[in-house]
N, C-alpha and C positions, 0 to 999 in steps of 0.2 A: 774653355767654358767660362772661364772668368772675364776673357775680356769682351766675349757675347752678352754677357749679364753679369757684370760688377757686384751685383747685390744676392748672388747664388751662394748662399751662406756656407752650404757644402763645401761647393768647389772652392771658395776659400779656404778650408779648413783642409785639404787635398793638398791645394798649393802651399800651403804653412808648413804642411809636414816636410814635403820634398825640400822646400825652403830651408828647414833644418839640416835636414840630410847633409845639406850642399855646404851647410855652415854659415848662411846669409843669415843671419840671425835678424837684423835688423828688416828684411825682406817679411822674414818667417810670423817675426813679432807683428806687423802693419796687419798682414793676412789673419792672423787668429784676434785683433782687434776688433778687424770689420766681421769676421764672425759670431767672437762674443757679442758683440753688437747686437748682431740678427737671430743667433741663435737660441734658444735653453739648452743650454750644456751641462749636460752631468756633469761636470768636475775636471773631465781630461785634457780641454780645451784652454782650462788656466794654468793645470801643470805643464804642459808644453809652452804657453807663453812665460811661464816662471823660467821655464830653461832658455828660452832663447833670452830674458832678460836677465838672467845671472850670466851668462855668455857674453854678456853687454857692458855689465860691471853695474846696472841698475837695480841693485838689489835691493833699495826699497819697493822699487814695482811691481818685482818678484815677489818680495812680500807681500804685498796687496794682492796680487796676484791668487798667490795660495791660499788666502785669506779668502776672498770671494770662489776659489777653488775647492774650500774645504764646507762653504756654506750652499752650493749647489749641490754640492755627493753627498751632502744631508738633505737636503730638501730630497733627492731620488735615494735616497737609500741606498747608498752605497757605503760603508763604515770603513769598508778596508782602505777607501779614498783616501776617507776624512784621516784614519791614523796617519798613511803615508805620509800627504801633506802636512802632516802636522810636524813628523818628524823632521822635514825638511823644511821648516821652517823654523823650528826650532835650529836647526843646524845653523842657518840663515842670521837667527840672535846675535850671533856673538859675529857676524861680519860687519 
């Protein structure tokens, strides 16, 4: 699907996940990019790109990451997001 329409925000976010699966981090992270990109994502779409870049050892991008992760799952209302995130980023502090 993706490489029919490069800009199918979904199926990027499809292929991010299997991306991780596989351990491609750096694959996974490109993909939930061009997503975020295009998408409005609740919140889930930044905690997977925070894991594929603490996997990476880019942990401040992680942080931004969760960061704009934690400011989407408030905008849709999601609270349980925002604590999650927040703990893990908090964790993230002292790395």
């Amino acid at each position: 699907m993706v490489a029919k329409n490069p800009s199918n925000a979904l199926a990027r976010f499809g292929l991010a996940n299997e991306a991780l699966k596989a351990q491609l981090y750096e694959e996974a992270a490109e993909h939930l990019r061009v997503y975020l990109d295009r998408h409005d994502d609740e919140g889930n779409g930044y905690g997977r790109l925070a894991d594929a870049l603490v996997k990476l050892g880019r942990i401040e991008d992680a942080r931004d990451a969760l960061r704009r992760g934690i400011d989407a799952s408030r905008r849709f209302g999601h609270p349980g997001m925002v604590n999650e995130f927040e703990a893990r980023l908090d964790e993230l502090e002292g790395e």
